[in-house]
MARBA-705243 format. One record per residue (C-alpha): x, y, z. Coordinates in nm, 2 decimals. Example, Ala and Ser with C-alpha at 12.3 -4.5 7.8 and 13.67 -1.06 7.14 Angstrom:
2
1.23;-0.45;0.78 .
1.37;-0.11;0.71 .
//
This chain:
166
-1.41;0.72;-2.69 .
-1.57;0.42;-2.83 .
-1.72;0.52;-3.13 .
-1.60;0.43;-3.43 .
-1.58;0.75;-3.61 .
-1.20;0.88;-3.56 .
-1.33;1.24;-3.59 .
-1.53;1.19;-3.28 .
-1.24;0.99;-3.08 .
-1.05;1.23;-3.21 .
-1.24;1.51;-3.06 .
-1.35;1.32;-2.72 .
-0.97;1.29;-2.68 .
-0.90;1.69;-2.76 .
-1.22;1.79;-2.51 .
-1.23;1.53;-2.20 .
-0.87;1.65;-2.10 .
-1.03;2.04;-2.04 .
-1.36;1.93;-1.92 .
-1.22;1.67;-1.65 .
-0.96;1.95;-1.55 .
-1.22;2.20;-1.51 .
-1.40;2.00;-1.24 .
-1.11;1.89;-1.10 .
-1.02;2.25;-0.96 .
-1.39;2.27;-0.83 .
-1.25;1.97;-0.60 .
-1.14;2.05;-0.21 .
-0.79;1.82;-0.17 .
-0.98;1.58;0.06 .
-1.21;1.50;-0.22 .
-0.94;1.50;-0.50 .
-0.71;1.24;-0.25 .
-1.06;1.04;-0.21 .
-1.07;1.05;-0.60 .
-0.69;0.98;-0.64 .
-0.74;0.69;-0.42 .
-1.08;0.53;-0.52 .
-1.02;0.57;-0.88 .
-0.64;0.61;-1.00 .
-0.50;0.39;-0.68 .
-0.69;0.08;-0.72 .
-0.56;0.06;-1.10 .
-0.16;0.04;-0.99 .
0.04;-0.21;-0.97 .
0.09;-0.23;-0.56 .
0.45;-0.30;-0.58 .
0.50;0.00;-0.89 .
0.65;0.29;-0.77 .
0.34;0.45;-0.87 .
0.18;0.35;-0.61 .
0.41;0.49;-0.37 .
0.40;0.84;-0.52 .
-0.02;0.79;-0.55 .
0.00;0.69;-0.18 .
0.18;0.97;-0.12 .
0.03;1.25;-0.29 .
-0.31;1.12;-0.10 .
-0.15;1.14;0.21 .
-0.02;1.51;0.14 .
-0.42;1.58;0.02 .
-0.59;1.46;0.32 .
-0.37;1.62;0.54 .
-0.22;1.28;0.69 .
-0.57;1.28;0.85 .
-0.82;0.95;0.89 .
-0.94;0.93;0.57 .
-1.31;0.79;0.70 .
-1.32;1.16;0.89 .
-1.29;1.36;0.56 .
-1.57;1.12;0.44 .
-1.83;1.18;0.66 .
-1.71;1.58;0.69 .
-1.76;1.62;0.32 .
-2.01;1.37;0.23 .
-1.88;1.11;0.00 .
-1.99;0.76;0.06 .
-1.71;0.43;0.13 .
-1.76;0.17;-0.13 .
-1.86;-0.18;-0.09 .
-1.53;-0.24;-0.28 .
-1.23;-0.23;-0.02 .
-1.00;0.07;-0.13 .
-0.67;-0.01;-0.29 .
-0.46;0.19;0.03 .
-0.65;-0.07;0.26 .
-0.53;-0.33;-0.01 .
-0.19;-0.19;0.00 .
-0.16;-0.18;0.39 .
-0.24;-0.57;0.44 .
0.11;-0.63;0.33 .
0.30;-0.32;0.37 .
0.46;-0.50;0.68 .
0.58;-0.80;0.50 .
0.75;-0.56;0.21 .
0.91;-0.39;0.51 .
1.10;-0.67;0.63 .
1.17;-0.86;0.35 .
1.33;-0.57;0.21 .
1.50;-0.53;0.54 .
1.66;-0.88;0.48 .
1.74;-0.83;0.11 .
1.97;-0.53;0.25 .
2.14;-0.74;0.51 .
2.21;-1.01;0.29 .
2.00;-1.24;0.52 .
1.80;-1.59;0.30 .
1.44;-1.60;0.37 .
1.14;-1.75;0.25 .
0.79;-1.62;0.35 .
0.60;-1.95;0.46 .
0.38;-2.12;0.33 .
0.45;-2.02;0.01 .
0.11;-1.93;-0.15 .
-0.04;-1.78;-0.44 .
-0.16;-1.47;-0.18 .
0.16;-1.30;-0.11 .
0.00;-1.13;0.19 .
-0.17;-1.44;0.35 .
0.08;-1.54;0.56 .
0.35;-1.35;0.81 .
0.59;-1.66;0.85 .
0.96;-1.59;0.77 .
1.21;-1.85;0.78 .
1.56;-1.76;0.82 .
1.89;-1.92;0.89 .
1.91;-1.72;1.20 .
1.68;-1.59;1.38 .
1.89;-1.40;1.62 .
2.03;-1.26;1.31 .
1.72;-1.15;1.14 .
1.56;-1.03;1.49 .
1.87;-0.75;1.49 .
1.80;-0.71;1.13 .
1.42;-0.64;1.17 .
1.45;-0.41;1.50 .
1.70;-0.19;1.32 .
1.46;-0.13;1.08 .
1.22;-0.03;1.25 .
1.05;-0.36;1.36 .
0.96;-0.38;1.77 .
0.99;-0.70;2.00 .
0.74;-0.84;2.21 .
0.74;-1.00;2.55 .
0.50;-1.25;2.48 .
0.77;-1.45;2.15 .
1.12;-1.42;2.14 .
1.01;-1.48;1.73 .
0.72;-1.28;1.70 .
0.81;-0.89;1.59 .
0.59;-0.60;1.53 .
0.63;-0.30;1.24 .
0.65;0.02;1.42 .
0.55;0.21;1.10 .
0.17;-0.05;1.10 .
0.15;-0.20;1.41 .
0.11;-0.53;1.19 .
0.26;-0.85;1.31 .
0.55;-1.09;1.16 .
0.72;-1.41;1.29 .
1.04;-1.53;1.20 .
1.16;-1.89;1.20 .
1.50;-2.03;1.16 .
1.56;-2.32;0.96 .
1.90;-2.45;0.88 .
2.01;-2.64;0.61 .
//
């Protein structure tokens, strides 16, 4: 593809297609959703629906099983590089509840406002009691231990909600 004959782009464009295709069907579905993942994955957008339907088609390939069991079964080897669904799940919580929010109507602000998105799990609310109710019927759990501190059932990852009142 980079040459700079058009005949030969041209051609690499007509053949790669068949070749990679070819090998692709020579590909169990725990290798293909390692593949998927690895290569295709880590190039979305984490917030493009894309990524949801690539998450999900990896899921579907692996079987919903632990993806580091299909890579010792069959062999491949984990990157140094983190994979983009271990990217994707350090703030899957946070996109849970502030969507939660946006539905109910409910302001918030995820503290401290940073250039990471996901390095922080501070929300501040009006109400907390309001946004507590809000959270838990989406799916969020309480714990004994902070009236303010809330759980994802769907991660097991931690939030915290704060109320501040103008």
């Amino acid at each position: 593809m980079g040459s700079k004959n058009p005949a030969e782009r041209l051609a690499a464009t007509l053949l790669i297609p068949g070749v990679l295709s070819k090998r692709l069907r020579l590909l169990g579905d725990p290798q293909l959703a390692q593949l998927l993942d690895d290569e295709v994955g880590a190039q979305l957008n984490l917030l493009a629906p894309e990524s949801t339907i690539c998450l999900a088609v990896v899921g579907r390939l692996r079987g919903h099983e632990n993806g580091s069991l299909e890579r010792k079964r069959f062999g491949v080897r984990r990157r140094a590089r983190r994979s983009w669904t271990a990217v994707r799940d350090e703030g899957v919580h946070l996109l849970h509840a502030e969507a939660a929010l946006y539905r109910a109507r409910i302001p918030h602000l995820l503290l401290p406002f940073q250039r990471d998105k996901f390095a922080s799990n501070m929300f501040m609310v009006p109400y907390v009691v309001e946004a507590r109710h809000c959270l838990c019927g989406a799916g969020f759990r309480e714990t004994p231990c902070s009236p303010s501190l809330l759980i994802d059932g769907e991660t097991g990852r931690p939030i915290r909600i704060v109320e501040h009142r103008n």
